[in-house]
N, C-alpha and C positions, 0 to 999 in steps of 0.2 A: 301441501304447501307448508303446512306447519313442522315436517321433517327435513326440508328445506333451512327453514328458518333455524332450525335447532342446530342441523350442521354446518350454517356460517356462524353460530356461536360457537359452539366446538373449536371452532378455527382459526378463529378471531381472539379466543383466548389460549390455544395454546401459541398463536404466535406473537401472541402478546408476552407469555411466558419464554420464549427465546429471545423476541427480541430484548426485555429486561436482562436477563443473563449475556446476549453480545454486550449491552453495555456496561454491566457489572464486572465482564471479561477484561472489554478496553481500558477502566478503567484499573485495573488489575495487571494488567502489562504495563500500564504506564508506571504505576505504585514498585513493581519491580523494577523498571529500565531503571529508575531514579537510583533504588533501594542498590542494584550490581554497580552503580554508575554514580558513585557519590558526587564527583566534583559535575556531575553533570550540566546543571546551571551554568556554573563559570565556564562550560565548554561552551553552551547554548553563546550568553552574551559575547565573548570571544571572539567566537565565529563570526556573530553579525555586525560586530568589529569591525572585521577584518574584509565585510565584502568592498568589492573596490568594482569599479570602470575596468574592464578590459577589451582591448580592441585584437578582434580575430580578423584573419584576411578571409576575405568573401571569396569563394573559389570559384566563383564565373568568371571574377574580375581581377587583372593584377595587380588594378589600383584602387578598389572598391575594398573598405571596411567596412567591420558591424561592430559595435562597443554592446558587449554584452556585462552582468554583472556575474563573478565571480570571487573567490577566497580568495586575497591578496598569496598566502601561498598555500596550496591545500593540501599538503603533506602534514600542516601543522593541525588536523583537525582528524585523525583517524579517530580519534578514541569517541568523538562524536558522530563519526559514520558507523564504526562498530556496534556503538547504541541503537544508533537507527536501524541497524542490521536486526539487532537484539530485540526491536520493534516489530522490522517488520515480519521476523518468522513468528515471534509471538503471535502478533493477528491474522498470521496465513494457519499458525497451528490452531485460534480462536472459532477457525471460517471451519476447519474439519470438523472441529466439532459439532459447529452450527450446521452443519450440513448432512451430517448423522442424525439430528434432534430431528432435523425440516423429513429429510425421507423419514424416518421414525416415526413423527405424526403426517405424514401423509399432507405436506405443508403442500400450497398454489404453487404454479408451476414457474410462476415468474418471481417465489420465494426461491424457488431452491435456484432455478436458472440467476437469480441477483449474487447467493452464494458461492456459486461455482466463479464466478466473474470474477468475486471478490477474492475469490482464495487465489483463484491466476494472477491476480492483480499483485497479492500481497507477498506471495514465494518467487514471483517476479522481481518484483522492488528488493528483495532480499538479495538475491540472485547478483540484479544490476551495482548494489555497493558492492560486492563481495570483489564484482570483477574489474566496475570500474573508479570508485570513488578510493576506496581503500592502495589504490596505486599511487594517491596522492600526487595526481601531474594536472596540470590544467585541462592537456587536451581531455585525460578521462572526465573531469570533472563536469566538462561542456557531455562528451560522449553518454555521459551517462542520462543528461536531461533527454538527449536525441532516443535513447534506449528505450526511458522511461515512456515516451510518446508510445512507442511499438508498443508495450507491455500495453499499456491501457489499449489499443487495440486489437488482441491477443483476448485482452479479459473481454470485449466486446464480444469479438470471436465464440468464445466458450462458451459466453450465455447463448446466442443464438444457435450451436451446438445444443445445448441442453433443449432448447424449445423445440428443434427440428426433431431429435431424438425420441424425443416425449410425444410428441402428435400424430 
């Protein structure tokens, strides 16, 4: 019982020890997007500017709309999707790392399966501006929130991959 006890502290602290570095990582990807990305702010406020009403036709119905909210024009916003871009491989290359440290110490299984998730999630989202946001058209803009849905259910996907795998 008491070698028990000794290896949930072992465990407890080194994941205590990664997860301090994910976010000494985060914030460290953030400290560069800014740092590559000077005017980055006046892009941030800009943008949220610039969101407006728009109405898409509902495709069941000829006469049925949805008023969703969207960048009045979002070609004028690359260089803050690029950032995001710039984000999000940052934190999918943060989740590699993490996820070398987790197998390395022999991390819980629903540690490393959280990881895997996240790193799907994150080279995903990278993936999604590259193809659709940075086209600067509406329809991508909308396409891309529909994308992003899928991706979070892919990163779902993976983790339970990892647990199947694992047991």
């Amino acid at each position: 019982m008491n070698q028990n006890r000794t290896d949930r502290v072992y465990e407890r602290h080194h994941d205590g020890l990664i997860t301090a570095l994910a976010f000494g990582g985060f914030l460290v990807i953030i400290g560069l997007v800014f740092a590559l990305n000077p005017n980055l702010w006046n892009q941030i406020t800009t943008f949220l500017n610039s969101i407006t009403d728009k109405t898409v036709p509902f495709q069941g119905s000829s006469s049925s709309n949805i008023v969703l909210p969207a960048p009045e024009n979002p070609a004028a916003h690359n260089a803050l999707y690029s950032a995001i871009m710039q984000f999000d491989i940052g934190f999918g290359i943060l989740q590699v790392i993490i996820l070398a440290l987790r197998l390395n110490r022999h991390s819980r299984l629903g540690r490393i399966a959280e990881t895997v998730g996240n790193m799907v999630f994150w080279f995903g989202a990278a993936a999604l501006v590259n193809i659709f946001l940075l086209t600067g058209t509406l329809s991508g803009w909308f396409e891309y929130w529909a994308a992003l849905i899928v991706v979070v259910g892919v990163s779902v996907v993976a983790r339970a991959i990892v647990y199947f795998t694992k047991r």
